[in-house]
C-alpha positions in Angstrom: 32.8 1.4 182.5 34.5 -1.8 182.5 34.2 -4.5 180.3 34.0 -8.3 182.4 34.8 -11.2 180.6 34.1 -14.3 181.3 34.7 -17.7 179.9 32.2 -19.8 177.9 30.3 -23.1 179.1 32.1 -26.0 178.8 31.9 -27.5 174.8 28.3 -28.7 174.1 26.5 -27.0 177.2 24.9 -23.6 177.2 25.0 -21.0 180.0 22.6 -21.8 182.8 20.6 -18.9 184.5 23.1 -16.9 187.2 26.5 -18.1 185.5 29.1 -15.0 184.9 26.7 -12.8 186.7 29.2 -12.0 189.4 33.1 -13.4 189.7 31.7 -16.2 192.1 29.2 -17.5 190.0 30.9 -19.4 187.0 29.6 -22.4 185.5 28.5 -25.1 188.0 30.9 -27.1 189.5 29.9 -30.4 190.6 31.7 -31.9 193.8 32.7 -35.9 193.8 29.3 -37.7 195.0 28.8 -41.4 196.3 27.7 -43.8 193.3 24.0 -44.5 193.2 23.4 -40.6 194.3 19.7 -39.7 192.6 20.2 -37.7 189.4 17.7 -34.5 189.7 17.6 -31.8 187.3 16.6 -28.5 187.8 15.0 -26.5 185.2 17.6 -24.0 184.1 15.0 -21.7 182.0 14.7 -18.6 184.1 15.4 -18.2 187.7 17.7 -19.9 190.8 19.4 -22.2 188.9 23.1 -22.4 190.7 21.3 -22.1 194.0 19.5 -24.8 193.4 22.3 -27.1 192.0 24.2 -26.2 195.0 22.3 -27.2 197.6 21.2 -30.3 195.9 24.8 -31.2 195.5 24.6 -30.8 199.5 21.6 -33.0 199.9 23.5 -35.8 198.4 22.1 -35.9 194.7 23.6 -35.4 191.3 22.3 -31.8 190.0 21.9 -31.1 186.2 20.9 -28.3 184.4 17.6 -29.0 182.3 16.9 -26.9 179.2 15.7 -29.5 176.3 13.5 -32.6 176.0 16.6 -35.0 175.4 17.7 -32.9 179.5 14.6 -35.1 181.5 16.0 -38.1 180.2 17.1 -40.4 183.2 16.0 -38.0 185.7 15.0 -39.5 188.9 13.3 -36.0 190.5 13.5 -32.4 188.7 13.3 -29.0 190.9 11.3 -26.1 189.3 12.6 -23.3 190.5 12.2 -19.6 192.1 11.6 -16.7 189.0 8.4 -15.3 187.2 6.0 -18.0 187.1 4.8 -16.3 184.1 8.0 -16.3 182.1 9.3 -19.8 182.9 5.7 -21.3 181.4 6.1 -19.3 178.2 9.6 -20.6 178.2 8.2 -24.4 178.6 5.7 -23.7 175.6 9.0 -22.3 173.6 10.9 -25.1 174.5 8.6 -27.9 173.5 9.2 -28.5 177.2 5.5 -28.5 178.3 4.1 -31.8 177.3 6.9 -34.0 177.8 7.1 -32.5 181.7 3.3 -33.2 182.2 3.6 -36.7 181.0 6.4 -37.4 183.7 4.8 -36.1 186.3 2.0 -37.9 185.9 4.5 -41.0 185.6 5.7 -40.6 188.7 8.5 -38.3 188.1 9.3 -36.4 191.8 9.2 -32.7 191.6 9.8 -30.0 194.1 8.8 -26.2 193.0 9.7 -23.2 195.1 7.9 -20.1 194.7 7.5 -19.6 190.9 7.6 -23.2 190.8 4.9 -23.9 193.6 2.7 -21.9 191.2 3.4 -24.1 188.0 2.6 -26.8 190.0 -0.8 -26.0 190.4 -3.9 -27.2 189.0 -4.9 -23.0 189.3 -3.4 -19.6 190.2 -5.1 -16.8 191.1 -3.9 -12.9 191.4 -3.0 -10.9 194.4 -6.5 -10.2 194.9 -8.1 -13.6 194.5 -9.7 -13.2 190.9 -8.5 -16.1 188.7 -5.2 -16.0 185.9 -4.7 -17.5 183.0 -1.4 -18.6 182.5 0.3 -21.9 181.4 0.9 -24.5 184.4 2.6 -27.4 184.6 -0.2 -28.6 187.1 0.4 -32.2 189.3 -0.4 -30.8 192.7 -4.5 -30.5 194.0 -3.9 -26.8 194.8 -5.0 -23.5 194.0 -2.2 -20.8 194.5 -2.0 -17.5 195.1 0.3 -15.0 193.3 2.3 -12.3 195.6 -0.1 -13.0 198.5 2.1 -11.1 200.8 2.6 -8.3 198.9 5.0 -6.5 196.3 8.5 -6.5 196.3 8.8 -4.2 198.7 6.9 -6.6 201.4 9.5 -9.6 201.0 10.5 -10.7 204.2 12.0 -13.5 206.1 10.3 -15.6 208.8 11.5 -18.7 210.9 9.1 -21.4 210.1 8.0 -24.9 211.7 8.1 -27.2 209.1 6.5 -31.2 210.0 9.8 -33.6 209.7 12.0 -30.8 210.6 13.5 -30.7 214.2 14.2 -26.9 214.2 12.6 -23.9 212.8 13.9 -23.3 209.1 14.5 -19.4 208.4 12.5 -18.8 205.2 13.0 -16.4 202.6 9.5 -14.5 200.7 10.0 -12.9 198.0 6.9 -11.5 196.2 5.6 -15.2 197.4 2.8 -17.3 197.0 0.4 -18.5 199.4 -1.6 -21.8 199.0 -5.2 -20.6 198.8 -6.9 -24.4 198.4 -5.2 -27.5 199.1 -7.0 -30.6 198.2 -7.9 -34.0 200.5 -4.3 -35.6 199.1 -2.7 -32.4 200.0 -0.4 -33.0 202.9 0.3 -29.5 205.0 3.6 -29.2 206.1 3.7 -25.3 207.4 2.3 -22.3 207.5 2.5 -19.0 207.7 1.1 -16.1 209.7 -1.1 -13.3 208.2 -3.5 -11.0 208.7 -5.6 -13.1 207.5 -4.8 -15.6 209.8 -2.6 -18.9 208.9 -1.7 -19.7 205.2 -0.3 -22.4 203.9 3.4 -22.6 202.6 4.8 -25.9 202.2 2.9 -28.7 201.4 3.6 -32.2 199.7 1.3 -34.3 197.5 2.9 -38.1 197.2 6.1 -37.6 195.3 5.5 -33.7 194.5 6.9 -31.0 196.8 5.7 -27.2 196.9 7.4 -24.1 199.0 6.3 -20.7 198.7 9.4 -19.6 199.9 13.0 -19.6 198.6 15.1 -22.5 200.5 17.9 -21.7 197.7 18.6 -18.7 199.0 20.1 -19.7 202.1 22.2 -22.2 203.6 19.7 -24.5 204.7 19.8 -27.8 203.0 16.9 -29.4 204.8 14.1 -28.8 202.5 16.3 -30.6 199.6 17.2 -33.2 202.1 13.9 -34.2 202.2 13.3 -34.0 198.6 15.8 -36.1 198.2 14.3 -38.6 200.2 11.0 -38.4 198.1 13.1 -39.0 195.4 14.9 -42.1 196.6 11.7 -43.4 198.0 9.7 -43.1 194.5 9.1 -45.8 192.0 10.0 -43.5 189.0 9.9 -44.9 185.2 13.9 -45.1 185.4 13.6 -47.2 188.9 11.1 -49.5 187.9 11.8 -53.0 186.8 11.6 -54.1 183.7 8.4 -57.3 183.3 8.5 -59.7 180.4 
């Protein structure tokens, strides 16, 4: 068996999920972005960190790894991320992360959640089979969610999707995904999905928050982080607002 190495994060910054993992996955490399570019972190806990960072890079915003309190600082929009819903919430509770993430959300603070993150942004989640779960949320979105709606691993699969805003079908990645069961009257539908239980709802936006079952990260489409971005620059977050006397 041979031994990899591969170099440490740069001084002061610790290893993001996904770095060193393969040769072409090092530590993040940020490309050369116009000034003013929104600052939006991703939570780098558990799950597609680097694909996240990358395509937000392509979108036109300034990506940054989030792991501490001090990390949300000066945020202007945060992405919580494809994982285990499950794991990542323990890990907020761990990091003292919980709180502080609840109170800017409901400050304004422009989040977009993608599959394990579509989950933590709901008010409730529910099991495969519809009976009710307890596990820690981040909540912000009026939506009830449901865990591995479509099945097991074994029945991930990929779909092309209409998605409202979007010219052209977007190809869509489910793994182990999420459905939203309920969606509330501020609840904006943006797609669906087909089932045998007829249509279910996969992307959906509440003012400033954005939810997708699926996993945009994991292809090449920037579109869905386009229009995050867009939230983002449209929001009056706590950083954006002016200061009154």
């Amino acid at each position: 068996m041979t031994t990899r190495h591969f170099p440490p994060p740069a001084l002061g910054r610790s290893r993001v999920p996904g770095e060193g993992l393969l040769d072409d996955r090092g530590p993040h490399f940020r490309p050369t972005v116009l000034a003013g570019a929104p600052r939006i972190g991703v939570l780098a806990l558990q799950g597609d960190v680097l694909e996240h960072l990358r395509l937000l890079d392509v979108a036109g915003a300034v990506g940054a790894p989030v792991q501490t309190t001090a990390d949300l600082d000066g945020l202007d929009g945060l992405v919580l991320p494809g994982g285990e819903s499950t794991t990542i919430g323990t890990l907020l509770e761990l990091h003292n992360l919980l709180g502080p993430l609840r109170q800017r959300i409901d400050a304004g603070l422009p989040v977009f959640g993608t599959c394990a993150g579509a989950i933590l942004l709901a008010r409730r989640a529910l099991r495969h089979d519809g009976t009710p779960v307890e596990q820690t949320l981040v909540g912000g979105m009026d939506m009830v969610v449901r865990r591995n709606a479509f099945g097991r691993q074994v029945a991930s699969f990929e779909a092309d999707l209409d998605v409202t805003g979007l010219t052209a079908p977007m190809h869509a990645v489910f793994i182990r995904a999420p459905w939203i069961e309920e969606a509330g009257s501020e609840v904006e539908v943006l797609a669906t999905a087909d089932t045998d239980l007829g249509p279910r709802v996969v992307v959906a936006r509440q003012g400033a928050l954005l939810a997708s079952a699926f996993h945009p990260e994991l292809t090449d489409d920037p579109r869905l982080h386009h229009l995050f971005v867009r939230l983002v620059e449209e929001a009056e977050t706590p950083r954006k607002r002016p200061v009154r006397c």
